[in-house]
C-alpha positions, -999 to +999 in steps of 0.1 A: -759-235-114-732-258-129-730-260-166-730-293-182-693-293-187-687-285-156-712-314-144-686-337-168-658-329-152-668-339-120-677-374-134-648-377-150-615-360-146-608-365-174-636-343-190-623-311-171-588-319-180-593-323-217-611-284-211-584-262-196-562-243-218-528-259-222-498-241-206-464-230-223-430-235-209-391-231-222-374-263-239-342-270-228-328-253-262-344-216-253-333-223-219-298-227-232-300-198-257-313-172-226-284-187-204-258-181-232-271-142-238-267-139-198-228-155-202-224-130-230-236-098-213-217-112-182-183-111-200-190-084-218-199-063-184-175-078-160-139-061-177-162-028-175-167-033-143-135-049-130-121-014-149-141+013-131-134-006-097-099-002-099-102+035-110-116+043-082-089+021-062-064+044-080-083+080-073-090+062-031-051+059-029-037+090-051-064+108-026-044+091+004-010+099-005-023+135-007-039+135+026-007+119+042+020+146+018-005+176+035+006+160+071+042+156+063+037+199+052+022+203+087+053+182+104+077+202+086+063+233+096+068+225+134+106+203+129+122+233+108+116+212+078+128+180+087+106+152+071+090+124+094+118+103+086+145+087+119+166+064+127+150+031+147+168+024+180+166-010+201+138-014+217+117+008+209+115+033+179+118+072+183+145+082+206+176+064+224+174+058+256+206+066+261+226+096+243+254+066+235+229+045+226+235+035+181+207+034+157+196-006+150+186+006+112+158+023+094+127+011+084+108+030+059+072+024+074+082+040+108+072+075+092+036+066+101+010+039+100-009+012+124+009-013+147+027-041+124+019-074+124+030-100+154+052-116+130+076-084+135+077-093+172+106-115+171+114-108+133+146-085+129+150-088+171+120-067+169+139-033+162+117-032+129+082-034+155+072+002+151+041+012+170+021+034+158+023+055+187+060+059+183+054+069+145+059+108+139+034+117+115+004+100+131-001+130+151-006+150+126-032+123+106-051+117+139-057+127+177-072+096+187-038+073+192-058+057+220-037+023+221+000+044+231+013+024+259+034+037+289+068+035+280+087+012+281+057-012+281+057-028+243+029-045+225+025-082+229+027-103+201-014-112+202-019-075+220-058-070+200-047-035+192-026-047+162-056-058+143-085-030+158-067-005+152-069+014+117-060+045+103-071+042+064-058+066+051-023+042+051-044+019+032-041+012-009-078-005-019-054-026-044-027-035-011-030-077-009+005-091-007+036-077+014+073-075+001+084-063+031+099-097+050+126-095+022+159-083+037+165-074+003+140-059-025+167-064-053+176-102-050+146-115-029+117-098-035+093-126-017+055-115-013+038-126+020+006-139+021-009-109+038-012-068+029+015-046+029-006-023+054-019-053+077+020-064+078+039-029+086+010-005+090+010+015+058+004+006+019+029+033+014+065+037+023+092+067+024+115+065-004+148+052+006+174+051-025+189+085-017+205+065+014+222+037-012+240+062-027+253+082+007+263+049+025+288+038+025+299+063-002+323+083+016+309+082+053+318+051+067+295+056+099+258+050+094+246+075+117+261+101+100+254+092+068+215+085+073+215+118+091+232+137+065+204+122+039+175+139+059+197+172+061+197+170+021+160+155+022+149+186+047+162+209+015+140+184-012+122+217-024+158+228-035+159+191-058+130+193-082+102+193-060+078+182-091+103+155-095+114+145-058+093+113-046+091+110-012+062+084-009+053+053-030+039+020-024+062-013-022+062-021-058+083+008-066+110-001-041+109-037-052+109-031-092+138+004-087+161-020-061+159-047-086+192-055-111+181-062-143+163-039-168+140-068-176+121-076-145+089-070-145+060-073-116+023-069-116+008-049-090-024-049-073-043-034-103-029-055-126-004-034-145+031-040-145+060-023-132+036+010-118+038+026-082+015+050-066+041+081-057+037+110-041+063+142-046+077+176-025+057+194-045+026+178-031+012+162-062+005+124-066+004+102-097+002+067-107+040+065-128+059+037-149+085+026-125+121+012-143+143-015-127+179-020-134+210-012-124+218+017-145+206+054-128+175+057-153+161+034-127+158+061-098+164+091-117+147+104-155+124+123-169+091+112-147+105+110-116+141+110-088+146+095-056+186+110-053+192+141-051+217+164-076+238+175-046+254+149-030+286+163-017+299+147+015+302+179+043+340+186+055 
């Protein structure tokens, strides 16, 4: 049965319009007042979060250089405590071919680490190319080198393995830009558009400054000299250990090899003029790097990267 208002409304829509219950909605002013609480929260939130995000970048990558220190303990074990650290010969980079054959150089990724990027191909004459199956301490980090090619095959320049294969634990969460097309850290320090670990294969390099102050200082042929810096570097627990950094990301070698005591760079977290480092001892920590000329830069209370003995051999 249809009540009379009911019968109204279907005469006249207008009847059964007038009857429901009106409807409430925002105005543009609430709607603006709930979207400026939201922008509030949003700020208010966001430098929380963008803080706890890099925390746990720092604890992923202190973590790393651990896991990598704990291999180099391993290597030492087995190469009467020599550190995974060699000489780069032409073409490829662990041994010479030849016993005349000279060391091209050093580079201080070639400890361990994925294949570099194709850029390193022709770069350098490709002495720097270091595969990761000619790395020593990837051995020791994994089994599963599966992309080794038969010597003296070499990776091509678009070879897929240079981008498939990954071994993480090389990686810094915080590792966008490379410094390491930069002959020289201390006058050109020029970032690439790509990461440190996607361009050489690690986030994290050996520590090279005990070799500026061997060469030429007193041994005039670089063989000698670079070999005589692992003889004093096989004897690092002698030096400090707690002191002794052996491993660090690229923003320590670009801010310690650079001249004047007021340059500053921001790293990946945002900070400025701090390096992941990792020491004999086997600790890690995140540490205030110091640039300059002076020897406060690369030896002082926090940290060294000479060593106190470093008397030339009759």
């Amino acid at each position: 049965m249809l009540t009379p208002l009911f019968r109204f409304s279907r005469r006249c829509g207008r009847g059964w319009a007038q009857a429901r219950p009106s409807r409430g909605g925002f105005t543009l002013i609430e709607l603006l007042v709930v979207i400026a609480i939201i922008a509030l929260l949003v700020g208010i939130l966001l430098p929380a979060i963008g803080k706890a995000r890099k925390a746990s970048w720092k604890a992923i990558s202190l973590s790393n250089i651990r896991q990598i220190t704990a291999a180099m303990y391993t290597y030492r074990d087995q190469y009467k405590q020599y550190l995974p650290v060699t000489l780069t010969y032409s073409p490829r980079g662990s041994a010479p071919s030849t016993p005349g054959q000279r060391a091209a150089g050093w580079a201080t990724w070639q400890y361990g680490g994925k294949n570099n990027d194709q850029y390193w191909v022709s770069a350098y004459g490709g002495v720097f190319d270091i595969e990761a199956a000619d790395r020593p301490l990837n051995p020791f980090i994994t089994e599963n080198l599966l992309e080794a090619p038969p010597a003296p095959a070499r990776l091509g320049p678009t070879d897929p393995v240079r981008k498939t294969l990954q071994l993480p634990v090389f990686k810094d969460p915080a590792d966008k830009v490379s410094y390491q097309r930069s002959a020289t850290f201390s006058t050109n320090p020029t970032e690439s558009p790509i990461s440190c670990y996607d361009d050489v294969g690690t986030s994290y390099q050996y520590q090279a400054k005990w070799f500026d102050r061997i060469y030429p200082g007193g041994i005039s042929d670089f063989d000698r000299a670079f070999q005589f810096g692992t003889e004093r570097l096989r004897l690092g627990d002698q030096f400090q250990p707690s002191r002794l950094v052996w491993l660090n990301d690229q923003f320590a070698d670009v801010v310690v090899n650079n001249t004047s005591t007021r340059f500053q760079l921001r790293n990946g977290y945002g900070d400025i003029n701090r390096s992941v480092m990792a020491f004999m001892d086997g600790h890690a920590s995140y540490t205030k790097v110091r640039p300059g000329a002076n020897a406060e830069a690369f030896t002082n209370g926090d940290y060294t990267m000479v060593f106190e003995d470093l008397r030339i051999p009759r």
